[in-house]
NUNU-426180 format. One record per residue: residue number from 0; residue in three letters; chain; x, y, z of N, C-alpha, C, CB in turn. Coordinates in steps of 0.1 Angstrom, whole numbers, plus 5000, padded with zeros to 4 digits. Glycine has a CB too. Layout:
N
<r logu="NUM" marse="ALA" drenza="A" n_px="X" n_py="Y" n_pz="Z" ca_px="X" ca_py="Y" ca_pz="Z" c_px="X" c_py="Y" c_pz="Z" cb_px="X" cb_py="Y" cb_pz="Z"/>
...
This chain:
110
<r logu="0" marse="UNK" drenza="A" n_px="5008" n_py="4988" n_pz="5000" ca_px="5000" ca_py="5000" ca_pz="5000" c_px="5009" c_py="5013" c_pz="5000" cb_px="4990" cb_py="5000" cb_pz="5012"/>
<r logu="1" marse="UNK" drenza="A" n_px="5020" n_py="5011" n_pz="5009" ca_px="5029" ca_py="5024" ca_pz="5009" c_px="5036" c_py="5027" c_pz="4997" cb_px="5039" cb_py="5023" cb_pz="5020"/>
<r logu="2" marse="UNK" drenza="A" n_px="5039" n_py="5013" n_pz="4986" ca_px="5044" ca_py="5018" ca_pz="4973" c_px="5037" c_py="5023" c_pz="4964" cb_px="5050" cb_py="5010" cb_pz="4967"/>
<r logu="3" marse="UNK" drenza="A" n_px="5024" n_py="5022" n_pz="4965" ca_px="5017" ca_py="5026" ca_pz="4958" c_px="5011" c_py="5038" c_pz="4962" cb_px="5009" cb_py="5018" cb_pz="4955"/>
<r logu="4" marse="UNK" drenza="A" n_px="5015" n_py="5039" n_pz="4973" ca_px="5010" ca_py="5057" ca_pz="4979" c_px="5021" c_py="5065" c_pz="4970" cb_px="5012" cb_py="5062" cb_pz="4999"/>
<r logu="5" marse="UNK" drenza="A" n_px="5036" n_py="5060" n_pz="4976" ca_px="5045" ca_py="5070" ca_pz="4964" c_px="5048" c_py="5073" c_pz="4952" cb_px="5054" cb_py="5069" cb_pz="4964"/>
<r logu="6" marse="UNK" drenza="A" n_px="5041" n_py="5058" n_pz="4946" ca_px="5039" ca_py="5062" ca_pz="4931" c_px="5029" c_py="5073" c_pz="4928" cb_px="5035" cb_py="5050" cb_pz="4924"/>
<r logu="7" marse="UNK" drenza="A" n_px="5019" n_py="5068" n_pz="4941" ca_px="5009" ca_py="5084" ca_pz="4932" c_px="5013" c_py="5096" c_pz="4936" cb_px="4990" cb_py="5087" cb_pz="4937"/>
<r logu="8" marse="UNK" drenza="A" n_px="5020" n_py="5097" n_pz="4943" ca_px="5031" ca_py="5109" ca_pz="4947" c_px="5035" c_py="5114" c_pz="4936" cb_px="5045" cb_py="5104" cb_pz="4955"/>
<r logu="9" marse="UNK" drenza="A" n_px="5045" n_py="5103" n_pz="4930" ca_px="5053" ca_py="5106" ca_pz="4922" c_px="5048" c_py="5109" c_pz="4910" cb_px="5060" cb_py="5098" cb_pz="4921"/>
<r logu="10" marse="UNK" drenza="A" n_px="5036" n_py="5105" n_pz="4907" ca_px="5024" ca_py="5107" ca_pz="4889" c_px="5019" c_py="5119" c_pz="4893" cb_px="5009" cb_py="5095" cb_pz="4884"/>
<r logu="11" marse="UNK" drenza="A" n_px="5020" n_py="5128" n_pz="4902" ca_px="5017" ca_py="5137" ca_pz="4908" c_px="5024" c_py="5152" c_pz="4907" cb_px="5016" cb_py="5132" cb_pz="4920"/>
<r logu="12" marse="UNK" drenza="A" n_px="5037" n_py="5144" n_pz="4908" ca_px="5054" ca_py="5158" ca_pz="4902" c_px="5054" c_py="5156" c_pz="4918" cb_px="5051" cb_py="5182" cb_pz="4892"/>
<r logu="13" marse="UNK" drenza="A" n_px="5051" n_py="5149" n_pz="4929" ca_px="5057" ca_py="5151" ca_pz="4940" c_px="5065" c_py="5140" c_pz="4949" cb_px="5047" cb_py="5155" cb_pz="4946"/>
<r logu="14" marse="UNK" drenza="A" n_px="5072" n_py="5138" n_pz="4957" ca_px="5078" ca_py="5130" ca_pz="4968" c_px="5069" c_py="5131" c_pz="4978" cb_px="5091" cb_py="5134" cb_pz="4973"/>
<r logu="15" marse="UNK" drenza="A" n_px="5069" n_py="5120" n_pz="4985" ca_px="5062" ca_py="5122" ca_pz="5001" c_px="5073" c_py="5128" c_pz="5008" cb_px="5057" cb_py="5109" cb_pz="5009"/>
<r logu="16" marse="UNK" drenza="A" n_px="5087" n_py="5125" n_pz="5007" ca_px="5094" ca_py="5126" ca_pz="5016" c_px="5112" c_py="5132" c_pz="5011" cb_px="5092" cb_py="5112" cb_pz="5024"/>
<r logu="17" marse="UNK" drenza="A" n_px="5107" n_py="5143" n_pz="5004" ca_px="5119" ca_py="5149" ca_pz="4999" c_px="5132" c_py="5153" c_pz="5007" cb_px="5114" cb_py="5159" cb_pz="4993"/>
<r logu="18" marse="UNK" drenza="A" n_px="5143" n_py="5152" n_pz="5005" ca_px="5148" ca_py="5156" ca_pz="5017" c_px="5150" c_py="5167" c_pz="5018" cb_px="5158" cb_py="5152" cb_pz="5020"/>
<r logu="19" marse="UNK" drenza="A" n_px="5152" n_py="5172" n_pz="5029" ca_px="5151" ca_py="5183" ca_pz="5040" c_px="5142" c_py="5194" c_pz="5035" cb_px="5164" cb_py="5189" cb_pz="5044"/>
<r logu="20" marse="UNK" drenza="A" n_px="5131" n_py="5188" n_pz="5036" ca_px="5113" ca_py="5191" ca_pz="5034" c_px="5114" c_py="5197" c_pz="5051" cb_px="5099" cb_py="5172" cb_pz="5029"/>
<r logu="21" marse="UNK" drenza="A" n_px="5106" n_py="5206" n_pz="5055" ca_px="5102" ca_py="5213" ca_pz="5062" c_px="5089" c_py="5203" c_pz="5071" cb_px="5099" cb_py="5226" cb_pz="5053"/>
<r logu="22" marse="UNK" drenza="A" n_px="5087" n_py="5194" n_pz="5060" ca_px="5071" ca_py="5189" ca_pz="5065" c_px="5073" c_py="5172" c_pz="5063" cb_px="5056" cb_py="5197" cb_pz="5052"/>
<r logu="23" marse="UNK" drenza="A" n_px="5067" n_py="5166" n_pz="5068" ca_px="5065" ca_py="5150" ca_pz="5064" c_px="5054" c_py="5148" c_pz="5068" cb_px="5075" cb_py="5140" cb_pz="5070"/>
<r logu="24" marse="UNK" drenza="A" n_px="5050" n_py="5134" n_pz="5066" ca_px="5036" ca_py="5126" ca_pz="5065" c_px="5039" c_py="5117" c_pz="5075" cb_px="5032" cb_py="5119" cb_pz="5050"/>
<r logu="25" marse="UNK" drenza="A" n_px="5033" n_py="5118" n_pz="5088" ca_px="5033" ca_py="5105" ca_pz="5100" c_px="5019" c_py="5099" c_pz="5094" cb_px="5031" cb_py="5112" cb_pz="5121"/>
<r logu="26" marse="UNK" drenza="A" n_px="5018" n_py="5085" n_pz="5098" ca_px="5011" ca_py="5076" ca_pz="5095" c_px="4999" c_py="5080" c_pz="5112" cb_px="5022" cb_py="5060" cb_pz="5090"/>
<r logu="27" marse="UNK" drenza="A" n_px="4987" n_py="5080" n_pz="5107" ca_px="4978" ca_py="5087" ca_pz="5117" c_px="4973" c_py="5068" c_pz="5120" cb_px="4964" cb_py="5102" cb_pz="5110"/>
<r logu="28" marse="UNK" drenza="A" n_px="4965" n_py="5064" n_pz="5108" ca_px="4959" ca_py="5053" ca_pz="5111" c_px="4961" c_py="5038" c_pz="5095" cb_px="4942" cb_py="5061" cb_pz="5116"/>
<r logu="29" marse="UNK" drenza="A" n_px="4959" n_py="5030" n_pz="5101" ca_px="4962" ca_py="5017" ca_pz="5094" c_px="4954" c_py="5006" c_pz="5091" cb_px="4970" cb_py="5011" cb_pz="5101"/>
<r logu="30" marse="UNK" drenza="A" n_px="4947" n_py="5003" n_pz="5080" ca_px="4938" ca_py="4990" ca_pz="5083" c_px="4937" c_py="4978" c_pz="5074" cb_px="4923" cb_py="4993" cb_pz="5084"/>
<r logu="31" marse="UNK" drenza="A" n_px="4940" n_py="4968" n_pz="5076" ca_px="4933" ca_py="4958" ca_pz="5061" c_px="4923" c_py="4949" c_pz="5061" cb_px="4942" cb_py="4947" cb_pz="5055"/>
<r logu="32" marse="UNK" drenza="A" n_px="4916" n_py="4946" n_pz="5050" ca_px="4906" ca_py="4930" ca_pz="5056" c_px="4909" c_py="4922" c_pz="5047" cb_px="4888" cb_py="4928" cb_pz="5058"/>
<r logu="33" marse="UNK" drenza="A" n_px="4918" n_py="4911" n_pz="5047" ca_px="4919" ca_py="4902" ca_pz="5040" c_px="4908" c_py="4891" c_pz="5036" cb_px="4928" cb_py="4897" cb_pz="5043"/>
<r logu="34" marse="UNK" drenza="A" n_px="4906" n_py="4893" n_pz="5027" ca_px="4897" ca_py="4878" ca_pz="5019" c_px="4903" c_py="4865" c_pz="5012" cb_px="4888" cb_py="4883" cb_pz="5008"/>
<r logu="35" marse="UNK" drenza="A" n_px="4917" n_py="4866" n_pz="5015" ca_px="4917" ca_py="4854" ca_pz="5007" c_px="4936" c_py="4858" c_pz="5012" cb_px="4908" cb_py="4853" cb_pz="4987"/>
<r logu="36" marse="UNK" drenza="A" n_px="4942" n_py="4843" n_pz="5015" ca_px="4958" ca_py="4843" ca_pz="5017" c_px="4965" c_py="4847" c_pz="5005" cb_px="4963" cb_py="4829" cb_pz="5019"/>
<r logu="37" marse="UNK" drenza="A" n_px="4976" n_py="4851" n_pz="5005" ca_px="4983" ca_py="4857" ca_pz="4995" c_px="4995" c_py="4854" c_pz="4997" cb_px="4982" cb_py="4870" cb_pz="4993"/>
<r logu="38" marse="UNK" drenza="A" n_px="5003" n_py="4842" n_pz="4988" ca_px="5018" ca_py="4837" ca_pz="4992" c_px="5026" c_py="4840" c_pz="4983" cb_px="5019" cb_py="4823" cb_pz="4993"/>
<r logu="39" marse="UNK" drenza="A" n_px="5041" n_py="4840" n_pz="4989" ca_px="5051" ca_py="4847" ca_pz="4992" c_px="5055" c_py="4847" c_pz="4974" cb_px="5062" cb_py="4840" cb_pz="5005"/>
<r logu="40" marse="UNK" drenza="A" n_px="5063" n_py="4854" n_pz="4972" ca_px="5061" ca_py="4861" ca_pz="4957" c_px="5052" c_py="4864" c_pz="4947" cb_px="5067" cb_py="4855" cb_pz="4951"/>
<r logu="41" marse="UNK" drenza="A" n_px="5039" n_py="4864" n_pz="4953" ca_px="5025" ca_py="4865" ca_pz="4944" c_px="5028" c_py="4877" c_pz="4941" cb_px="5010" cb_py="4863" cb_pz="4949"/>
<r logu="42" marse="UNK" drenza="A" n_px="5028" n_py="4883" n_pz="4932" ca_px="5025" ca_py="4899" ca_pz="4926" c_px="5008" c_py="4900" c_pz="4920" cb_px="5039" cb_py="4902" cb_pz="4910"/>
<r logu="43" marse="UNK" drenza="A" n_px="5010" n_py="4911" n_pz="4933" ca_px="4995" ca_py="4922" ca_pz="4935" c_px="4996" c_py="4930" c_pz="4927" cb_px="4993" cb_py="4931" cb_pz="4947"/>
<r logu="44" marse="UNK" drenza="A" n_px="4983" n_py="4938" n_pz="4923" ca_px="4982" ca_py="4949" ca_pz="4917" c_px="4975" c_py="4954" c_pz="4929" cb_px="4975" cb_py="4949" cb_pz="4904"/>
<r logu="45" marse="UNK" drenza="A" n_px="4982" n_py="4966" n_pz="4929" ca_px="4976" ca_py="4976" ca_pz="4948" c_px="4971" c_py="4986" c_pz="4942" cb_px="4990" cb_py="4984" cb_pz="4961"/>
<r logu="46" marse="UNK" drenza="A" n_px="4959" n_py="4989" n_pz="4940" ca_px="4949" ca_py="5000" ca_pz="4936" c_px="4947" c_py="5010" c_pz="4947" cb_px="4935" cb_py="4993" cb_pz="4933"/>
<r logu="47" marse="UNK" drenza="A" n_px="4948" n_py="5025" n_pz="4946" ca_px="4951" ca_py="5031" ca_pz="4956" c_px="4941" c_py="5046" c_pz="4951" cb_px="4968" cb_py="5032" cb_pz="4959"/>
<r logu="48" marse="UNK" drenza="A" n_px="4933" n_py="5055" n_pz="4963" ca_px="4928" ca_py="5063" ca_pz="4951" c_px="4924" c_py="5072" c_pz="4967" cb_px="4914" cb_py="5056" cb_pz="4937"/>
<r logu="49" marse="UNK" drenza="A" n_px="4924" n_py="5085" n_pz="4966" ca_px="4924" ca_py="5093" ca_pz="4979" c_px="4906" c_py="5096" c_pz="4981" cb_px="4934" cb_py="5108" cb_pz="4977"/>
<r logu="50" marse="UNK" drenza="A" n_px="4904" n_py="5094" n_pz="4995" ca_px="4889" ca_py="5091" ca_pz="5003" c_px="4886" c_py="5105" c_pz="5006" cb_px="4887" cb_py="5080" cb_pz="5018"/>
<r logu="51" marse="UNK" drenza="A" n_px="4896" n_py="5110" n_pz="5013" ca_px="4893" ca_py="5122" ca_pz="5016" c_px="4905" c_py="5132" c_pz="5021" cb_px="4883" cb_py="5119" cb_pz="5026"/>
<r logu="52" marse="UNK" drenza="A" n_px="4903" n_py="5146" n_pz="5019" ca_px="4915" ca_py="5155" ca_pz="5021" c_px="4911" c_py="5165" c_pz="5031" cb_px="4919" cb_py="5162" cb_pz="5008"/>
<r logu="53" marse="UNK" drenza="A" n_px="4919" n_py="5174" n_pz="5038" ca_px="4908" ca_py="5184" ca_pz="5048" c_px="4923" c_py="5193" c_pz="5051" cb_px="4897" cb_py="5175" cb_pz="5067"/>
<r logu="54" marse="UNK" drenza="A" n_px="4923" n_py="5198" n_pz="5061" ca_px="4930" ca_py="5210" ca_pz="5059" c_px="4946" c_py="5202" c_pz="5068" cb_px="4921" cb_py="5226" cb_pz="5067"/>
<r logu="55" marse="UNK" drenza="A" n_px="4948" n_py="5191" n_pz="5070" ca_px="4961" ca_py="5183" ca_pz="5078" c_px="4963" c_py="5171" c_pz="5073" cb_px="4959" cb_py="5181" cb_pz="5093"/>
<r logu="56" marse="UNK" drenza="A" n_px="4952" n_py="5166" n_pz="5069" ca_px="4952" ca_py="5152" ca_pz="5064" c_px="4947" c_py="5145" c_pz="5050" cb_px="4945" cb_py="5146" cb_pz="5074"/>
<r logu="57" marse="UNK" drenza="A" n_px="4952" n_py="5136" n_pz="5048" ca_px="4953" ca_py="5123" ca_pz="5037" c_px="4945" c_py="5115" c_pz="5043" cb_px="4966" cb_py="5116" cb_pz="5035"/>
<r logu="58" marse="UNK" drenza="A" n_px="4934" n_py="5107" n_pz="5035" ca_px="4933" ca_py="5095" ca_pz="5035" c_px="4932" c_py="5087" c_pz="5026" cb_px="4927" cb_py="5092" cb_pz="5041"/>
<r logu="59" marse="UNK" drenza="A" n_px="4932" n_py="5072" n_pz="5026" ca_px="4931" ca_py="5067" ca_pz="5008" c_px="4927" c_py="5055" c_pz="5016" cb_px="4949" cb_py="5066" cb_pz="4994"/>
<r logu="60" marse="UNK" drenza="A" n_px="4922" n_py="5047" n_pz="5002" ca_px="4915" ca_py="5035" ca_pz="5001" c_px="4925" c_py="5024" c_pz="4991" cb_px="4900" cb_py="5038" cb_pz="4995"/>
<r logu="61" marse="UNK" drenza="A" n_px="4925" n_py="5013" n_pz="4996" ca_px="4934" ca_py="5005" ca_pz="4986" c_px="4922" c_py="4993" c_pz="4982" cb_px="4950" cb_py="4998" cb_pz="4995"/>
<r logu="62" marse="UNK" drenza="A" n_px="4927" n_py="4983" n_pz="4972" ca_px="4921" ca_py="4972" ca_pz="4971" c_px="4938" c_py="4965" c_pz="4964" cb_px="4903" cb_py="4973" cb_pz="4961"/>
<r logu="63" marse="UNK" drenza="A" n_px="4938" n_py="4955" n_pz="4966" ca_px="4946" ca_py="4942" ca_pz="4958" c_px="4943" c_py="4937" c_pz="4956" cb_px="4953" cb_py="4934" cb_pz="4959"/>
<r logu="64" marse="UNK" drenza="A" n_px="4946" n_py="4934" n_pz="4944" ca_px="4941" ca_py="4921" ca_pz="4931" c_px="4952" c_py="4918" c_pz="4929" cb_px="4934" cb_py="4923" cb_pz="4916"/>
<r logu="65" marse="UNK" drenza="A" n_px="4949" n_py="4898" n_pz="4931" ca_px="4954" ca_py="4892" ca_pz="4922" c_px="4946" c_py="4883" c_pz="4913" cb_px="4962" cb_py="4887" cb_pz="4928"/>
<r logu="66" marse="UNK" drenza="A" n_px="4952" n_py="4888" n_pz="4904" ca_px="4945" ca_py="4886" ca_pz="4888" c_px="4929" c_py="4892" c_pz="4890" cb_px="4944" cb_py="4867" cb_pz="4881"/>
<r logu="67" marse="UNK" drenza="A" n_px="4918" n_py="4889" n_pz="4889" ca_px="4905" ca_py="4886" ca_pz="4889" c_px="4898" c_py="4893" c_pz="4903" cb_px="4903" cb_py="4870" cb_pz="4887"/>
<r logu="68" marse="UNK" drenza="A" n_px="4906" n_py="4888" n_pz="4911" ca_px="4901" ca_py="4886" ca_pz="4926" c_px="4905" c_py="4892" c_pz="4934" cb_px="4902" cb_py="4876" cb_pz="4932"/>
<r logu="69" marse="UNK" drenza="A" n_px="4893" n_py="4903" n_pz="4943" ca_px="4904" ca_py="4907" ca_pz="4956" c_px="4904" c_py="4904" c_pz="4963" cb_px="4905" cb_py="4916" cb_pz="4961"/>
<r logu="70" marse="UNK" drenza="A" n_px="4916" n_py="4904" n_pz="4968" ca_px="4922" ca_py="4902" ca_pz="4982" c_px="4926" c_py="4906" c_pz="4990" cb_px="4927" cb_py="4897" cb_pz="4983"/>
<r logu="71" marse="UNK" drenza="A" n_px="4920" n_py="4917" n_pz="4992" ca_px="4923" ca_py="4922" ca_pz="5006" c_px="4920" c_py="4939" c_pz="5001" cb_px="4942" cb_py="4916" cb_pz="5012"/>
<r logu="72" marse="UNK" drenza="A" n_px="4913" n_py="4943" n_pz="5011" ca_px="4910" ca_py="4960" ca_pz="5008" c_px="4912" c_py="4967" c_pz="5024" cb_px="4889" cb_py="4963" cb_pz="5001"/>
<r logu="73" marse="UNK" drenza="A" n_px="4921" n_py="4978" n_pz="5020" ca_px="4928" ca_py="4988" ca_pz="5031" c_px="4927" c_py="4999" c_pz="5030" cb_px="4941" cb_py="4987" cb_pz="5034"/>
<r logu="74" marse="UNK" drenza="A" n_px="4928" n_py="5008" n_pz="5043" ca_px="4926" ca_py="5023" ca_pz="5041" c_px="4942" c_py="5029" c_pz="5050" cb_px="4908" cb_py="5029" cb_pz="5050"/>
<r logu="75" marse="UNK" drenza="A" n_px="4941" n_py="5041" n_pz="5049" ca_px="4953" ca_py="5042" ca_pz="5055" c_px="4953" c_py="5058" c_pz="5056" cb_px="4967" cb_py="5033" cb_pz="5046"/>
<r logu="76" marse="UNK" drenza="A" n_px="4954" n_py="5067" n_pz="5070" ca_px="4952" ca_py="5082" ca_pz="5070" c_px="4965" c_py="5083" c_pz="5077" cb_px="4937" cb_py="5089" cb_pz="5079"/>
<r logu="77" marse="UNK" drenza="A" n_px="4971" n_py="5100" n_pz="5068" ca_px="4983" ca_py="5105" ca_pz="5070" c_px="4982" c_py="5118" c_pz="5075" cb_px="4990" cb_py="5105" cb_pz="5058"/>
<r logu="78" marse="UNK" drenza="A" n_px="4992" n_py="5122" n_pz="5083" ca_px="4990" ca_py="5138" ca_pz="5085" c_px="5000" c_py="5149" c_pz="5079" cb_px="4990" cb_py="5142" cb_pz="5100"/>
<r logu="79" marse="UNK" drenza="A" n_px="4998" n_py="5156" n_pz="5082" ca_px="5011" ca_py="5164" ca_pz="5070" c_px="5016" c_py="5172" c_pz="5094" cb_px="4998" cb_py="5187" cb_pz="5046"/>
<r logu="80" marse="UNK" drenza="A" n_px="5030" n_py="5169" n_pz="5088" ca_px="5036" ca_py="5176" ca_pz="5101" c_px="5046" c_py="5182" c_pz="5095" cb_px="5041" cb_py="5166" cb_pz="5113"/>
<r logu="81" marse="UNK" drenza="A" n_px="5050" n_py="5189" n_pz="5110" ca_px="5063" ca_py="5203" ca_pz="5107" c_px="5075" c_py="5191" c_pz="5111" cb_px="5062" cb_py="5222" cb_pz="5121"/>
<r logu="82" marse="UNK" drenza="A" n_px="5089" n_py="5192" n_pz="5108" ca_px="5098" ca_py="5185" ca_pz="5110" c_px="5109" c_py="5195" c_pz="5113" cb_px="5098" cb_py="5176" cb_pz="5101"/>
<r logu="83" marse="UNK" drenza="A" n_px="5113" n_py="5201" n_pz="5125" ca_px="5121" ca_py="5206" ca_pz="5132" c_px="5129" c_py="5202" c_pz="5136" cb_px="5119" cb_py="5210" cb_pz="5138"/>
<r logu="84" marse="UNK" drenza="A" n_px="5145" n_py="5201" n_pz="5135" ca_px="5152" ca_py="5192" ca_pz="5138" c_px="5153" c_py="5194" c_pz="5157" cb_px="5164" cb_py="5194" cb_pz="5128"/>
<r logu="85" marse="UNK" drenza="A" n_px="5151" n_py="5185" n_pz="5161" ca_px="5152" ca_py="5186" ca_pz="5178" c_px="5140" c_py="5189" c_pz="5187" cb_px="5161" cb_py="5197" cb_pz="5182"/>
<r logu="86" marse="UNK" drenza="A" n_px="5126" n_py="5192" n_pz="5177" ca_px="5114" ca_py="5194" ca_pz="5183" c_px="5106" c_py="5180" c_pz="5181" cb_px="5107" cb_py="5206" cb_pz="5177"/>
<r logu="87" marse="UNK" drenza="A" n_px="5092" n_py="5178" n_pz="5187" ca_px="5087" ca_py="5168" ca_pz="5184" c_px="5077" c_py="5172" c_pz="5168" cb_px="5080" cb_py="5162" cb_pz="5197"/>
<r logu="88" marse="UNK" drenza="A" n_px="5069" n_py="5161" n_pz="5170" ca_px="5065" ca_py="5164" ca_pz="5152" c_px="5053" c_py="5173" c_pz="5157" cb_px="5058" cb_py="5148" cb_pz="5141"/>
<r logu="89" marse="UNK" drenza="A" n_px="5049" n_py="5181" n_pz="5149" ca_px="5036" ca_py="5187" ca_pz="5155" c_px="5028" c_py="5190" c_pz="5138" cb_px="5041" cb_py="5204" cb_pz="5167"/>
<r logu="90" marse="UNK" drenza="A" n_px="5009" n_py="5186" n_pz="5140" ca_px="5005" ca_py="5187" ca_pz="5130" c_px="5007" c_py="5203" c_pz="5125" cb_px="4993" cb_py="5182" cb_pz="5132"/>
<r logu="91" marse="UNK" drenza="A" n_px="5004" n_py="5204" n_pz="5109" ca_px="5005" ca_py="5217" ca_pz="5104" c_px="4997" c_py="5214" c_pz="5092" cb_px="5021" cb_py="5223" cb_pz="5102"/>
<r logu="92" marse="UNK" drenza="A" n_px="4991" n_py="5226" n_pz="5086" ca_px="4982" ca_py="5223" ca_pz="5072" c_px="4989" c_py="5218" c_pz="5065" cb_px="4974" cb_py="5234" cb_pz="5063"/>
<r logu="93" marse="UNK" drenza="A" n_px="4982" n_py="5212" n_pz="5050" ca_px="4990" ca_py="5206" ca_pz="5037" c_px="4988" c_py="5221" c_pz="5032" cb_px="4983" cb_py="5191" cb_pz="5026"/>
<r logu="94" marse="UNK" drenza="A" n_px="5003" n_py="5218" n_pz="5027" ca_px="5007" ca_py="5232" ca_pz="5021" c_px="4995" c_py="5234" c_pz="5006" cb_px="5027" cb_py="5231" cb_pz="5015"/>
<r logu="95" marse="UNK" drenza="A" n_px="4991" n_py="5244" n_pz="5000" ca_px="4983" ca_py="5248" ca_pz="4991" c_px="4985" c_py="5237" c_pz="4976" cb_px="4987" cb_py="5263" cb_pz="4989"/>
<r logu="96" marse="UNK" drenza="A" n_px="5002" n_py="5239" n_pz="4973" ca_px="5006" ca_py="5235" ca_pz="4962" c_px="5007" c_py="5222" c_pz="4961" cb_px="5015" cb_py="5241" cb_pz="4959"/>
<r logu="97" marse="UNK" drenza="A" n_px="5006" n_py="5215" n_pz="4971" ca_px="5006" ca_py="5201" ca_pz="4974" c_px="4993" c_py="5198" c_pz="4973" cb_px="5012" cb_py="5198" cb_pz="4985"/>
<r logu="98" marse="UNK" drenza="A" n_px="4979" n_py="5201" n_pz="4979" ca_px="4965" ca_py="5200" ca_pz="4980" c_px="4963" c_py="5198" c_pz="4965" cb_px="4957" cb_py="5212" cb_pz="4988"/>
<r logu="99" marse="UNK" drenza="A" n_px="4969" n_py="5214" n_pz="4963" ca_px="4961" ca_py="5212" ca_pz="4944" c_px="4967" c_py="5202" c_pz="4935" cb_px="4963" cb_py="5227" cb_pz="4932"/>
<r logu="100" marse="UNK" drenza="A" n_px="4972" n_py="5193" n_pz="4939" ca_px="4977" ca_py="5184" ca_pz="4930" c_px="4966" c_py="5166" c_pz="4929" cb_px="4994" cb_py="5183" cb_pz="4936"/>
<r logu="101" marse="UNK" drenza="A" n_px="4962" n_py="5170" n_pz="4941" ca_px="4954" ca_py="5158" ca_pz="4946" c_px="4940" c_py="5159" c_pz="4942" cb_px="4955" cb_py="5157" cb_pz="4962"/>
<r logu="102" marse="UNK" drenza="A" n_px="4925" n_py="5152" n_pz="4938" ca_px="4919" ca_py="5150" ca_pz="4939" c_px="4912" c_py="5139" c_pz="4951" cb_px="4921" cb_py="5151" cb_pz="4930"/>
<r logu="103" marse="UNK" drenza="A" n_px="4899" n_py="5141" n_pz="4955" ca_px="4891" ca_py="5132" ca_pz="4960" c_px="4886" c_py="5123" c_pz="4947" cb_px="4880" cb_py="5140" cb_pz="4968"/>
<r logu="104" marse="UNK" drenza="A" n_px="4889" n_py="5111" n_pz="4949" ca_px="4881" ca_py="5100" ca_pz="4940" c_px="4866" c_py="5102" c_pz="4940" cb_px="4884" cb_py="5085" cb_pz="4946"/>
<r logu="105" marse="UNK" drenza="A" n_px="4858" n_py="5103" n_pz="4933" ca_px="4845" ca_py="5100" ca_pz="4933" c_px="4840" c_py="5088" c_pz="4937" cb_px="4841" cb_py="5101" cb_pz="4923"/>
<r logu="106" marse="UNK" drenza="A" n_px="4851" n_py="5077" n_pz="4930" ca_px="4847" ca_py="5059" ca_pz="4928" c_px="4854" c_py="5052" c_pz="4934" cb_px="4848" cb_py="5053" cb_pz="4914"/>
<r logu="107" marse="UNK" drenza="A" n_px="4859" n_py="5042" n_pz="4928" ca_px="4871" ca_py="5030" ca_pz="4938" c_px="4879" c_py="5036" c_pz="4933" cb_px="4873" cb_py="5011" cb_pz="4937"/>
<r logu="108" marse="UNK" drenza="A" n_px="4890" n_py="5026" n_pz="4933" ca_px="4907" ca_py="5024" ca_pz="4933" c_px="4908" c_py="5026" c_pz="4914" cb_px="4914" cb_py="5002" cb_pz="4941"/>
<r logu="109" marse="UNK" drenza="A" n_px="4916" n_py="5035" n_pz="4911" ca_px="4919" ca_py="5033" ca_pz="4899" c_px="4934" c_py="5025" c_pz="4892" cb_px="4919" cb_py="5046" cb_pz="4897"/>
């Protein structure tokens, strides 16, 4: 799920985690429900597509397929923080130019 968060980053013109960015993305919350086992070198397709945006946070929806079938659908909410070297993290808005790059999905996972 997290590679496919950076890829949409990246189809985006952005990094999540550029270095010495002012700001980073702590992971707020985590979830999956698996429907079906998935063994060790199976290659997923990780469908990923953003649920909702607000003035600090990310959240997205995933689904994985393999081939035909899913297996397994996850959400996953991010916050945008300040990164001070020697302070703790503290929330801060998503910067403007970063928001406008993002859409809310209407539908599923594209």
């Amino acid at each position: 799920m997290e590679e496919a968060e950076h890829a949409m980053w990246r189809a985006a013109g952005l990094s999540i985690a550029p270095p010495g960015a002012p700001i980073g993305w702590a992971r707020v919350s985590a979830s999956c429900e698996y429907f079906q086992p998935l063994r060790f070198e199976d290659e997923v397709d990780v469908r990923i597509h953003i649920t909702a945006i607000t003035r600090k946070t990310i959240e997205y929806a995933c689904e994985l397929r393999l081939g035909d079938a899913t297996v397994a659908r996850a959400a996953m909410s991010i916050i945008c923080v300040r990164t001070i070297p020697g302070e703790p993290l503290k929330a801060a808005d998503i910067p403007d130019d970063i928001a406008a790059r993002f859409e809310v999905a209407a539908e599923g996972p594209a």
